[in-house]
C-alpha positions as CSV (number, residue, x, y, z in Angstrom):
1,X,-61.7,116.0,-1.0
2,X,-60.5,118.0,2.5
3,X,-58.4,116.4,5.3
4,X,-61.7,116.2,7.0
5,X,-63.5,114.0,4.8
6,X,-60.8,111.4,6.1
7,X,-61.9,112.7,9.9
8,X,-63.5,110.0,11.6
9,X,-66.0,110.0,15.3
10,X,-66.2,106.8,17.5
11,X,-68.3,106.5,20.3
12,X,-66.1,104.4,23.0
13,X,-68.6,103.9,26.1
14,X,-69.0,100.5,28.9
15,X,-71.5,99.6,27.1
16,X,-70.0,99.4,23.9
17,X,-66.5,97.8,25.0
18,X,-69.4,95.5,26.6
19,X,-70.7,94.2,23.6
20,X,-67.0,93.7,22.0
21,X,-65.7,92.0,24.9
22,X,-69.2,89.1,24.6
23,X,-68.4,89.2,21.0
24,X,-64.7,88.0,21.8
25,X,-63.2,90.6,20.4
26,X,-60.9,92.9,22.0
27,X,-61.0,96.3,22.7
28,X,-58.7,98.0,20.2
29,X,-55.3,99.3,21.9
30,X,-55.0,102.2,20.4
31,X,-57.4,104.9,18.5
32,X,-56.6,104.5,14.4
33,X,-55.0,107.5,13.0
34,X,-58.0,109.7,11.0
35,X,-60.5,108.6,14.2
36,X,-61.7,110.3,17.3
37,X,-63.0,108.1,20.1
38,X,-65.2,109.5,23.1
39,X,-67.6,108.7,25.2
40,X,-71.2,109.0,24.6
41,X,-71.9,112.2,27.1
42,X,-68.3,113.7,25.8
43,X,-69.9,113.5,22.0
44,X,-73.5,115.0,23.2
45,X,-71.5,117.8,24.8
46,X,-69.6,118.7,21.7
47,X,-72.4,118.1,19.9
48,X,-74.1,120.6,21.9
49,X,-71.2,123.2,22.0
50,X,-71.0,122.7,18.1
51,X,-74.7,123.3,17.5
52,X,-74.9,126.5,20.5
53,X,-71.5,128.0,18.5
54,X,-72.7,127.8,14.7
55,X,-76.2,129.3,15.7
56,X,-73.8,132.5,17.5
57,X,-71.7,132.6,14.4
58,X,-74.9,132.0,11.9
59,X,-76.3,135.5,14.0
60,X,-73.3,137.3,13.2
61,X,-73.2,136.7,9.2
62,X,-76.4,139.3,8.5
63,X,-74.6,142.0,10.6
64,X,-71.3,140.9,8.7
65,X,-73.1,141.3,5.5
66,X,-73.0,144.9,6.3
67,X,-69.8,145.3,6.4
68,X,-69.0,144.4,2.7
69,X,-71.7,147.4,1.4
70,X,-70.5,150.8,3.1
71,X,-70.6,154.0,1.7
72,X,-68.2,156.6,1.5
73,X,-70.0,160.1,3.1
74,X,-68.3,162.2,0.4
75,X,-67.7,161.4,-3.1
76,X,-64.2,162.1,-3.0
77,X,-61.1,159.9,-3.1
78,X,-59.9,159.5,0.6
79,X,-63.2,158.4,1.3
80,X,-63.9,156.3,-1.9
81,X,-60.4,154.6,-1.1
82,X,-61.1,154.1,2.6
83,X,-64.2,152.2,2.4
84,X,-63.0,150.1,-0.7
85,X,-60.8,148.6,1.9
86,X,-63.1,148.4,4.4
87,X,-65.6,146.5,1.9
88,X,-62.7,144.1,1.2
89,X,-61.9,143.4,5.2
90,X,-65.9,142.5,5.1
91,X,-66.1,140.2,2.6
92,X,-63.0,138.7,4.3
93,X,-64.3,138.3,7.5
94,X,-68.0,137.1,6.1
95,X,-65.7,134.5,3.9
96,X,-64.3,133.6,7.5
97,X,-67.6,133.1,8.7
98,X,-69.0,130.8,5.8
99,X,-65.8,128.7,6.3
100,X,-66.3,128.1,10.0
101,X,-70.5,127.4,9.3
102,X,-69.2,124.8,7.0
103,X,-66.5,123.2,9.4
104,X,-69.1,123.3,12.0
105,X,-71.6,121.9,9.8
106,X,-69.8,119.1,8.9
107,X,-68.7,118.6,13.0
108,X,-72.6,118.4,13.5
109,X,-73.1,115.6,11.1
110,X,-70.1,113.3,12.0
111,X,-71.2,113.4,15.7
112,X,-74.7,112.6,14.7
113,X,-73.6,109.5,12.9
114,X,-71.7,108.4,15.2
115,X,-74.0,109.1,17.9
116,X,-76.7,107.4,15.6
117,X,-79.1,110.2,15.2
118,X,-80.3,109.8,11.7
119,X,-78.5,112.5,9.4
120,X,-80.2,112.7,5.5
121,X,-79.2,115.3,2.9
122,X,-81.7,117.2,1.2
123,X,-82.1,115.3,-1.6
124,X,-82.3,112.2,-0.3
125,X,-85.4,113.5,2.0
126,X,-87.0,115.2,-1.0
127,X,-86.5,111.7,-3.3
128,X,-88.4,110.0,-0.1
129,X,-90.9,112.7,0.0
130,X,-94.4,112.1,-2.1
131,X,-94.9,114.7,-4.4
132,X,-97.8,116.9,-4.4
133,X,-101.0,115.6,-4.9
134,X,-99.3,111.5,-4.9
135,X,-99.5,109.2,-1.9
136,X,-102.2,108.3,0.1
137,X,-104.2,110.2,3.2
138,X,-104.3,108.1,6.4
């Protein structure tokens, strides 16, 4: 369990404070520690910013992939030694890159929940799924 498994998204709108206020219950003073409130356009935004930034970092993993594979141009041991580091600053940086796809990832799916857009895993979509050849044709 991270720190950001505890992370929590609100949305905090009119419309919402709204329907706690015909409720009769009051809008809470203060945001709870582990939540982050915002408005329903401030969420789509991030949620948009989110989604545009892992698709840039997504296109730069195949050309980091690259980096972790070079060769030396000379079988000798400068070279050999040279690009042995280099390999090792690539898989570093492409380790960098899988940590912020998952961080942003899991951004993605809090905002989606809390903005209500319907967020499965894959399993639970494949256990909903008919299997081949099962279910009906309508």
């Amino acid at each position: 369990m991270s720190w950001w498994d505890q992370v929590g998204f609100e949305v905090v709108d009119h419309a919402s404070l709204v329907g706690r206020a015909a409720a009769g219950v009051a809008a809470p003073p203060h945001t709870p520690a582990g939540v982050i409130r915002m408005s329903r356009e401030e969420m789509r935004v991030a949620l948009g910013d989110a989604e545009r930034l892992l698709d840039q970092i997504n296109e730069q993993r195949k050309p980091a992939q690259r980096l972790t594979n070079m060769r030396p141009p000379a079988d000798e041991i400068a070279s050999e030694g040279y690009n042995s580091r280099a390999n090792d600053v690539g898989r570093v940086y492409l380790a960098h890159l899988d940590r912020q796809v998952n961080y942003l990832t899991t951004l993605i799916k809090k905002l989606k929940k809390a903005l209500g857009i319907i967020v499965e895993n894959d399993q639970e979509q494949k256990a909903a799924m008919p299997k081949q050849g099962e279910g009906s044709i309508g």
